[in-house]
SERO-4910 file (N, C-alpha, C, O; in steps of 0.05 Angstrom, whole numbers):
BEGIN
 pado doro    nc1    nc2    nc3   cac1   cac2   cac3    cc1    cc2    cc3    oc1    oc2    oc3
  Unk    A     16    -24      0      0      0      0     17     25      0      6     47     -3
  Unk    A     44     23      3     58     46     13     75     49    -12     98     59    -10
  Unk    A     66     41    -33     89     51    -59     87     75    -65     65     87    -65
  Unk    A    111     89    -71    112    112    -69    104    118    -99     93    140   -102
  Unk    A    109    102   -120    100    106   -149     72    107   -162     64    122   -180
  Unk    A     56     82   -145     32     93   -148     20     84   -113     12     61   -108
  Unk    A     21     98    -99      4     90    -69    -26     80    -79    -39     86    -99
  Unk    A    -32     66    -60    -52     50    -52    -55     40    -86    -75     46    -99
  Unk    A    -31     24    -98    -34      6   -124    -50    -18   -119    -65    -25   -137
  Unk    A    -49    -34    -92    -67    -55    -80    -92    -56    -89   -104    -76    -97
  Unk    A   -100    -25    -86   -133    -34    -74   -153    -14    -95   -177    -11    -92
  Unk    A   -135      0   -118   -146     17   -134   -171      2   -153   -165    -20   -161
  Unk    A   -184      8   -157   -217     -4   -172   -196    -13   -200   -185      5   -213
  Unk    A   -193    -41   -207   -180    -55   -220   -203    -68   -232   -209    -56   -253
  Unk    A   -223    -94   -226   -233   -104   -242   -248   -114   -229   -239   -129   -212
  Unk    A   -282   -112   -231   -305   -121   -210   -297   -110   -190   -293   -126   -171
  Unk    A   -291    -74   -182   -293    -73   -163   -279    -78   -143   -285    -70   -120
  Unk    A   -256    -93   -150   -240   -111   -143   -212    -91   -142   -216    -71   -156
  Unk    A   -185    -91   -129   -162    -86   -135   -149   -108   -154   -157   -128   -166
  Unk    A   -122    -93   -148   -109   -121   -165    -91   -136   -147    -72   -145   -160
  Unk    A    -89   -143   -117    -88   -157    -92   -104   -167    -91    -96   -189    -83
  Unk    A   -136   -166    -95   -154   -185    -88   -161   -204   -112   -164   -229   -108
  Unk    A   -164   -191   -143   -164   -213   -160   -145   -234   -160   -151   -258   -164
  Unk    A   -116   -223   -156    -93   -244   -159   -108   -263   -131   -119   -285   -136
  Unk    A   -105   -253   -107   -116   -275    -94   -135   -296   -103   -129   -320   -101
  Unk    A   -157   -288   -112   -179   -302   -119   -165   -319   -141   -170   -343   -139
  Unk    A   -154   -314   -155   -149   -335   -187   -124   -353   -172   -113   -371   -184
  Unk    A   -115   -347   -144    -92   -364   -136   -111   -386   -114   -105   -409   -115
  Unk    A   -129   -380    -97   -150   -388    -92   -171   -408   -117   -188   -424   -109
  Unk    A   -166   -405   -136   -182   -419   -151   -172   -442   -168   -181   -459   -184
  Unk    A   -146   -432   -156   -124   -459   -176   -115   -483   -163    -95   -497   -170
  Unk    A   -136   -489   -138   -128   -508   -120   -101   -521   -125   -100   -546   -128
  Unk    A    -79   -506   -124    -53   -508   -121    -50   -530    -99    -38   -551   -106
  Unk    A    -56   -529    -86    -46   -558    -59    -32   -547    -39    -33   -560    -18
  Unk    A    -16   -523    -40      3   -504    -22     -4   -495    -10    -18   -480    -22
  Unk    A     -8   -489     18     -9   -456     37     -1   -432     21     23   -427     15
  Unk    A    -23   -417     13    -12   -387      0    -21   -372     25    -43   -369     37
  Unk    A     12   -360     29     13   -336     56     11   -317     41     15   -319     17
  Unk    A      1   -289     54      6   -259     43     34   -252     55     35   -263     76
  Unk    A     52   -241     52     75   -233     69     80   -201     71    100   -194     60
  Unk    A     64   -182     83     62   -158     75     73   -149     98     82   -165    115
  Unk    A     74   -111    103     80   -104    130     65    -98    158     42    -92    163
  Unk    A     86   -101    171     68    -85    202     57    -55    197     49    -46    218
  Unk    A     53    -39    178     39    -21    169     25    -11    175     10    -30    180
  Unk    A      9     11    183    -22     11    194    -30      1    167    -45    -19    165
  Unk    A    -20     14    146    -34     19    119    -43    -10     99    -56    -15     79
  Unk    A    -27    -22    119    -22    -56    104    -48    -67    118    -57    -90    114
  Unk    A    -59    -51    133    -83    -72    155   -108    -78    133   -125    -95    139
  Unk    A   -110    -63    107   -128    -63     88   -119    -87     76   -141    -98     78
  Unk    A   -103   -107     65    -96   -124     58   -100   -151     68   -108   -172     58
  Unk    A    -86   -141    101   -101   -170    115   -127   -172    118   -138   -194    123
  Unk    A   -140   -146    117   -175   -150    117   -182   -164     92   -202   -178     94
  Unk    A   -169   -163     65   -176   -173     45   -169   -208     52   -186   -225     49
  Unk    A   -150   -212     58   -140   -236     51   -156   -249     68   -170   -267     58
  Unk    A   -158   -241    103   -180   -251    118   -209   -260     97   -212   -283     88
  Unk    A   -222   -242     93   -243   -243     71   -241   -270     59   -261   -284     56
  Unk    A   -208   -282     49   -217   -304     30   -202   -324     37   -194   -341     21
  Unk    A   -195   -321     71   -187   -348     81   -162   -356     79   -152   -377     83
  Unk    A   -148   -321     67   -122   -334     67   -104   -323     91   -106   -300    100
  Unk    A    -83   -346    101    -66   -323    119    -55   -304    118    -46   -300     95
  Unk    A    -49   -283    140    -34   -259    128    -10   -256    143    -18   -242    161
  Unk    A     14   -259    147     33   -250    158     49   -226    160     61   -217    141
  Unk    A     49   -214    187     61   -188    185     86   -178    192     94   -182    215
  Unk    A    107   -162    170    136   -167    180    155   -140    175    141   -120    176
  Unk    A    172   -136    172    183   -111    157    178   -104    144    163   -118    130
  Unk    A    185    -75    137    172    -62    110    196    -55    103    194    -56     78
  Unk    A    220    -47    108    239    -50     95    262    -68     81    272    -70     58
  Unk    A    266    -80    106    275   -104    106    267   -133     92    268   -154    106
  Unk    A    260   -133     68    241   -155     65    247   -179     62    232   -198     63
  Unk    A    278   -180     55    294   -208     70    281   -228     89    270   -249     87
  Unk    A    290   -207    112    282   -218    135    252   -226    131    247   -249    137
  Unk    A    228   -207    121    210   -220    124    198   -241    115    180   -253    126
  Unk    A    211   -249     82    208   -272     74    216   -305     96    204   -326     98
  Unk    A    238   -298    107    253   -309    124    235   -326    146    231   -350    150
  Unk    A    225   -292    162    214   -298    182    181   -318    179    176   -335    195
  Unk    A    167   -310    159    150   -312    145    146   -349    143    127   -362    149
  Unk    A    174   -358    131    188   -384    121    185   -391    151    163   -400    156
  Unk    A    204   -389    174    210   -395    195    178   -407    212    175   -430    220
  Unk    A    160   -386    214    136   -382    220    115   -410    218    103   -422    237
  Unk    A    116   -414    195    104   -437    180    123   -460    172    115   -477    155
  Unk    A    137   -461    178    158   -487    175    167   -492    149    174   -514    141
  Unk    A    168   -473    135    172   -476     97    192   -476     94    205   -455    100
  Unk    A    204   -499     83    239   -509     81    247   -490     46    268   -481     38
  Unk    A    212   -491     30    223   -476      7    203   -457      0    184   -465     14
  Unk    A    195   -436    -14    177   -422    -24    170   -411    -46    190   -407    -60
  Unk    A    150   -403    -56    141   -396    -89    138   -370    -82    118   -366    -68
  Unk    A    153   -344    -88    147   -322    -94    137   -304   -116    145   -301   -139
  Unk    A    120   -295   -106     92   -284   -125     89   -263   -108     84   -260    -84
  Unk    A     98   -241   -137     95   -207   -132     61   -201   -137     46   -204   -156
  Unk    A     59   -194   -116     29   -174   -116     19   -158   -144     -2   -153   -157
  Unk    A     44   -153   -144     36   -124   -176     32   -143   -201     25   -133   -222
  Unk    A     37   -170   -198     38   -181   -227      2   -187   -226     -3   -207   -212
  Unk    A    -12   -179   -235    -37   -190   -236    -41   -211   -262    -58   -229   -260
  Unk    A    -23   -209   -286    -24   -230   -298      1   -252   -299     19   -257   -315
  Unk    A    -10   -264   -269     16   -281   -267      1   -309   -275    -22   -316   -271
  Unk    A     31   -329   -294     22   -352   -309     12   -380   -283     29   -394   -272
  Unk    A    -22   -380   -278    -28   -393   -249    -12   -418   -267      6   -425   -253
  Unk    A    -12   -435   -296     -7   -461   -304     24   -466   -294     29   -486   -281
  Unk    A     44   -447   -299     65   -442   -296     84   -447   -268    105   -458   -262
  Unk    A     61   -430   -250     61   -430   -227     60   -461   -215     77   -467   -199
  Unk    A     38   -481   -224     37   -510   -212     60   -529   -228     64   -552   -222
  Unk    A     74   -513   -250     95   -529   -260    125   -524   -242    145   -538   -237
  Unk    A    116   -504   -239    148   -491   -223    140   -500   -192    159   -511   -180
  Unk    A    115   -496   -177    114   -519   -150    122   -552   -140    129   -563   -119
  Unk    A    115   -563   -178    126   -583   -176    148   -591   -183    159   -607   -168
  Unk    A    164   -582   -210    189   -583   -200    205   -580   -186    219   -599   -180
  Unk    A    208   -552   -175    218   -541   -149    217   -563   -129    239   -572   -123
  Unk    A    197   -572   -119    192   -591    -99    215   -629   -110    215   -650    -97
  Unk    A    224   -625   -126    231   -646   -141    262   -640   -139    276   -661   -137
  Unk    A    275   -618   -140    302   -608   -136    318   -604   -118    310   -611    -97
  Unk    A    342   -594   -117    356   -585    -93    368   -567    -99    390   -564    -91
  Unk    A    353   -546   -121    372   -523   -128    359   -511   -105    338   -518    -95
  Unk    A    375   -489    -96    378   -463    -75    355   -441    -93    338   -431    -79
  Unk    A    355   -433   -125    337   -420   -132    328   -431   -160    342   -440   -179
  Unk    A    301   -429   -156    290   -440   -185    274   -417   -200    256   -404   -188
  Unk    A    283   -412   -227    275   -385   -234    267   -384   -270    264   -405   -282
  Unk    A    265   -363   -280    256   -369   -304    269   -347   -326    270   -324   -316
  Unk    A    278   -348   -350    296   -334   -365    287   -344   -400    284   -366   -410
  Unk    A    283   -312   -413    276   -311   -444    305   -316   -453    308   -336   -466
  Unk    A    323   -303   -448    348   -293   -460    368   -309   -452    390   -307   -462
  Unk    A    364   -329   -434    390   -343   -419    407   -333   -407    429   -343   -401
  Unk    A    398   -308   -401    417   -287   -382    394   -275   -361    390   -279   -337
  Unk    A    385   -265   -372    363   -243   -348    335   -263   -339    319   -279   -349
  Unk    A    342   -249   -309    309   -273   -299    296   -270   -303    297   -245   -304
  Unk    A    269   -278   -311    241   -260   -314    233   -242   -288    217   -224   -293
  Unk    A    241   -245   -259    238   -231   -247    243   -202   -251    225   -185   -248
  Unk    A    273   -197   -259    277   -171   -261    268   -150   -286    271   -126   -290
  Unk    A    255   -175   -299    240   -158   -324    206   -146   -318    196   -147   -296
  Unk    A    195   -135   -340    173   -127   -328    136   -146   -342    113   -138   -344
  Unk    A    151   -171   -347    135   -176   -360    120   -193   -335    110   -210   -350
  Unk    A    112   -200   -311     95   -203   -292     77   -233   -290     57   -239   -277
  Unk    A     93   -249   -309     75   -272   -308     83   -294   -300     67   -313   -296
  Unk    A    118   -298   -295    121   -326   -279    135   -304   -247    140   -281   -241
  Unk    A    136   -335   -235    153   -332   -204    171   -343   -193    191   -341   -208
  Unk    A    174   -350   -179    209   -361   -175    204   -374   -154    184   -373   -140
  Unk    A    221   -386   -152    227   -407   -118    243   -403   -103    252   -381   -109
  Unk    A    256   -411    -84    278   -402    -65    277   -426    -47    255   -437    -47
  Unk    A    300   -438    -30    304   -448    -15    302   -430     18    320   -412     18
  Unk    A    288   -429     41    290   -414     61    328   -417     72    342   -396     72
  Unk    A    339   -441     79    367   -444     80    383   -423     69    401   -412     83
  Unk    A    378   -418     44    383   -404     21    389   -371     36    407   -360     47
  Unk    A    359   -366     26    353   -333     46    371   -325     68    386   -306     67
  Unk    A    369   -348     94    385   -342    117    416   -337    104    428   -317    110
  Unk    A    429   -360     82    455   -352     74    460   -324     62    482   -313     67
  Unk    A    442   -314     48    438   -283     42    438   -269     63    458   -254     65
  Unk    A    426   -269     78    425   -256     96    449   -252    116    451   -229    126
  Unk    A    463   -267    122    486   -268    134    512   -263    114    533   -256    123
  Unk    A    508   -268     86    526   -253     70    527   -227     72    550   -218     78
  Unk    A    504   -206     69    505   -182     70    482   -163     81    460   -168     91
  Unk    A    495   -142     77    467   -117     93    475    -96     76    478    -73     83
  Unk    A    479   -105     47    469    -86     40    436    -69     25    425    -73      4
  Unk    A    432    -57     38    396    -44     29    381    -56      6    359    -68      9
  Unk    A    394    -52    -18    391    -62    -39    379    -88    -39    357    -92    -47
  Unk    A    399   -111    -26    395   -140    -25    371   -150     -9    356   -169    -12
  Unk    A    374   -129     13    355   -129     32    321   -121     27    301   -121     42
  Unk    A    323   -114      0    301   -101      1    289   -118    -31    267   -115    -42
  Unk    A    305   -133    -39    297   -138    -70    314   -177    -59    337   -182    -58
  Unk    A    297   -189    -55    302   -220    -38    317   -235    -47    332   -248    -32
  Unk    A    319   -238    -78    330   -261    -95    358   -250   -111    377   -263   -120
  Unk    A    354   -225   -112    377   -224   -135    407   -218   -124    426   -211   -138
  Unk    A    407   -225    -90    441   -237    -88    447   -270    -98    469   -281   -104
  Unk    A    421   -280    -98    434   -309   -102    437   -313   -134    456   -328   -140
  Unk    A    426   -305   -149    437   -302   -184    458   -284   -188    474   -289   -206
  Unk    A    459   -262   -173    481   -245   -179    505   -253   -173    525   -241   -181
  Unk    A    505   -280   -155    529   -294   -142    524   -323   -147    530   -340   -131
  Unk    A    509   -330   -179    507   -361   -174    530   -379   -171    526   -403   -174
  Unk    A    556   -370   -165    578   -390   -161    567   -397   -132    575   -419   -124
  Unk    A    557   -388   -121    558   -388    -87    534   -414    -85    535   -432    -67
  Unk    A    512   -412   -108    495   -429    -98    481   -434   -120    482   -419   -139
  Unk    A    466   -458   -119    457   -481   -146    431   -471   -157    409   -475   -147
  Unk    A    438   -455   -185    419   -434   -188    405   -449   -220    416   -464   -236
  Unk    A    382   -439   -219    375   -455   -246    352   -440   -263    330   -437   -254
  Unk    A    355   -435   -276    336   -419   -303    331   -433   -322    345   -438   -341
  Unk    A    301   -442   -315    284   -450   -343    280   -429   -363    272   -406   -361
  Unk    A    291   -448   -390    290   -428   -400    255   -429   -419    241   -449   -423
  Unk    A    249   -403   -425    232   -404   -446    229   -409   -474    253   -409   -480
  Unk    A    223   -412   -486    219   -416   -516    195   -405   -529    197   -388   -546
  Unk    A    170   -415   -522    147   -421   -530    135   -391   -542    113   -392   -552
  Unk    A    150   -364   -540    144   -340   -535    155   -328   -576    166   -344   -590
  Unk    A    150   -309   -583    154   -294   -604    175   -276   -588    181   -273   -564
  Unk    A    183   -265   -610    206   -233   -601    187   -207   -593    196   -187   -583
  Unk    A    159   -211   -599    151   -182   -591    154   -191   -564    156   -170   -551
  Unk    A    155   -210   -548    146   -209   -517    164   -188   -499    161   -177   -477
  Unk    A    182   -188   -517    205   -173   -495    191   -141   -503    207   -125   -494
  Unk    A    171   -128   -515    171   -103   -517    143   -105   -484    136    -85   -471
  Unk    A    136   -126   -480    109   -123   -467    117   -118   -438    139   -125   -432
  Unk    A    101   -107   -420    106   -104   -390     77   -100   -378     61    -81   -385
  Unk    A     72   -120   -360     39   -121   -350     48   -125   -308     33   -133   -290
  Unk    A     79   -117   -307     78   -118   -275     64    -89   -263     75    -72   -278
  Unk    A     49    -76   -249     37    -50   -240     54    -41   -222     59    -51   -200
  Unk    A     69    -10   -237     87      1   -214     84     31   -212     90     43   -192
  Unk    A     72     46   -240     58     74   -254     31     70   -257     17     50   -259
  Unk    A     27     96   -256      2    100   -261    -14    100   -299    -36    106   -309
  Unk    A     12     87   -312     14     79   -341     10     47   -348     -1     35   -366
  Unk    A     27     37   -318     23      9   -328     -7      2   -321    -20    -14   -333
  Unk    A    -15     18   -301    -45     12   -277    -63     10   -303    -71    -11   -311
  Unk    A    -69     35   -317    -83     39   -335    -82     18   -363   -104     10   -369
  Unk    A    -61     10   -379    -59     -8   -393    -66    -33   -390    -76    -48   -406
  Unk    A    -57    -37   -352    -56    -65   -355    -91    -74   -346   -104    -94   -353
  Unk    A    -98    -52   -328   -126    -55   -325   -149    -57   -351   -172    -67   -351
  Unk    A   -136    -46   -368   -161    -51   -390   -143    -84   -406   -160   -103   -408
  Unk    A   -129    -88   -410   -123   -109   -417   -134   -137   -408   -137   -158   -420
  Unk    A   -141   -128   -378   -140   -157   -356   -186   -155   -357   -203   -170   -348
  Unk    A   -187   -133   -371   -218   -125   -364   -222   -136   -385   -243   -147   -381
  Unk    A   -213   -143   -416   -217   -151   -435   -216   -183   -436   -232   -198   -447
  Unk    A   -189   -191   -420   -188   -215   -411   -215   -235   -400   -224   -256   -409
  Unk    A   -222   -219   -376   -247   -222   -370   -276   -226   -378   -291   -244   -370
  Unk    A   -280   -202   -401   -302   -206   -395   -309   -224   -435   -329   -230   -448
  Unk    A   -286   -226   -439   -286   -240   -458   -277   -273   -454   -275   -291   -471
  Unk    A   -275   -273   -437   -267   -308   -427   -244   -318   -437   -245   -343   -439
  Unk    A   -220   -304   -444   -188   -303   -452   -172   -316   -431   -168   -304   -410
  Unk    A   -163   -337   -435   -150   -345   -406   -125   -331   -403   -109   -332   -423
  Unk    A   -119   -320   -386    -96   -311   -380    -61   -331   -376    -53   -344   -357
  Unk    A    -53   -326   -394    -29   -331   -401    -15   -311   -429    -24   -293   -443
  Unk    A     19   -327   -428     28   -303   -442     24   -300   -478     26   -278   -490
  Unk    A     20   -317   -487      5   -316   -512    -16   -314   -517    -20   -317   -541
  Unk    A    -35   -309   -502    -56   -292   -511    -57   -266   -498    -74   -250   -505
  Unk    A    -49   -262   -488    -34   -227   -471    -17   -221   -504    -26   -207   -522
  Unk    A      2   -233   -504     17   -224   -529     -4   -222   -561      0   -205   -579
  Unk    A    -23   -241   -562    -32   -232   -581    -55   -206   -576    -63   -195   -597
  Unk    A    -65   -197   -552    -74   -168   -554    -60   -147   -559    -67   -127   -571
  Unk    A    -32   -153   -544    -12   -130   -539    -12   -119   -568    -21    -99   -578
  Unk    A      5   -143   -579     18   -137   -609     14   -115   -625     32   -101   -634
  Unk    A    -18   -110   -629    -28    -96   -649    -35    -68   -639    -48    -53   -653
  Unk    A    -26    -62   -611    -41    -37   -603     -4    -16   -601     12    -17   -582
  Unk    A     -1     -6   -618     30      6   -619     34     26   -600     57     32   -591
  Unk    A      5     41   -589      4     60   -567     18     48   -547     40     55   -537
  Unk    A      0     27   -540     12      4   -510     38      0   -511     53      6   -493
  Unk    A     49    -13   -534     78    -25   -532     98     10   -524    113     18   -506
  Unk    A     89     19   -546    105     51   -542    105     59   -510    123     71   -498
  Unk    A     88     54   -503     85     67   -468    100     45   -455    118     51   -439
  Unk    A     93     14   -462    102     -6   -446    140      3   -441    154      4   -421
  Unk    A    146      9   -472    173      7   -470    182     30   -450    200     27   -434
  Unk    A    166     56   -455    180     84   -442    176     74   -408    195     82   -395
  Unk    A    159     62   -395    155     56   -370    178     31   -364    185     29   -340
  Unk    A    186     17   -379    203     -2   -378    228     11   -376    242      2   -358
  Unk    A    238     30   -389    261     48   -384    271     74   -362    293     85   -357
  Unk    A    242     76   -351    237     93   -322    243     74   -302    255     82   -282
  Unk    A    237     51   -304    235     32   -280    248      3   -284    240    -20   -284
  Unk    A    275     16   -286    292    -15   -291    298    -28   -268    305    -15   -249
  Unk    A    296    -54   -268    304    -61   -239    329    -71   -231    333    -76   -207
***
């Protein structure tokens, strides 16, 4: 709730009324995944709107740093006994749910430290802005970050000491294929009040046209609208991560 780029991005009238915190819940809720999905947000006053949401749909909410968010994945892990975890950014409202039960089960099948996802064979899909897969982590893992460093940066953005240092630990990137070259112009994670707007009519079209959400049919709306890609790219260049 406390982004300083677009505040209260959570809970802004997104789709039915809905934010785009509460839809992602519901379509993660609806994918009978088999997992405990925690919220991991802050001690906040401002965050208390979130656990009222998640309450609402039965899911847990855990409350932890707001700066520090290392630690609170950590603590979060510690809390619930989770030796590993699936992280899933709030802002991605079109995150791949099929993707998601592929990467639970592999992950669960491995002993890499991070399991992650890559167009290029270099860059993760995390640090890009295209918002549709998630990543895994070992909790073991975290704590070794964590005792590697303090610096803010690392501290505040969870995963990218352990790729930035994959000699240190058993890192692994599926790669993609299945995708065209426009994908890399597209960005549907919500961080402006550019992406809010694009991505909300996108995800409203999704809807009420019965489009299942994944990245090829996201890519075949995108494609043809040159306005969107043109903005996608200039917001992609404001907000590198």
């Amino acid at each position: 709730m406390g982004s300083t780029r677009l505040p209260n991005k959570m809970i802004l009238d997104y789709f039915n009324n809905r934010g785009i915190f509460e839809n992602l819940l519901i379509r993660l809720n609806n994918a009978n995944l088999n997992v405990p999905i925690i919220v991991a947000t802050t001690r906040n006053i401002g965050d208390n709107t979130l656990e009222e949401i998640a309450n609402s749909h039965n899911i847990t909410c855990f409350r932890g740093s707001d700066n520090n968010v290392l630690k609170r994945f950590i603590d979060v892990a510690d809390k619930f006994h989770f030796s590993k975890i699936i992280r899933i950014c709030a802002d991605n409202p079109f995150l791949d749910i099929n993707e998601i039960s592929n990467l639970i089960e592999n992950f669960k099948k491995t002993n890499f430290d991070y399991y992650g996802y890559t167009l290029d064979g270099i860059t993760p899909t995390i640090k890009t802005g295209f918002g549709f897969w998630a990543e895994g982590v070992r909790t073991e893992t975290l704590r070794a970050v964590y005792k590697a460093t303090n610096d803010n940066f690392y501290l505040e953005h969870v995963t990218n000491y352990i790729y930035e240092h994959s000699n240190k630990y058993k890192v692994h990137f599926e790669k993609l294929h299945q995708f065209s070259h426009s994908l890399i112009e597209m960005r549907l994670t919500v961080d402006t009040v550019n992406d809010f707007l694009i991505s909300k009519e996108i995800y409203s079209k999704c809807m009420q046209q019965d489009i299942p959400i994944n990245p090829k049919n996201i890519e075949d709306i995108v494609k043809n609208n040159l306005n969107w890609i043109k903005t996608m790219n200039q917001e992609t260049q404001n907000n590198l991560k």
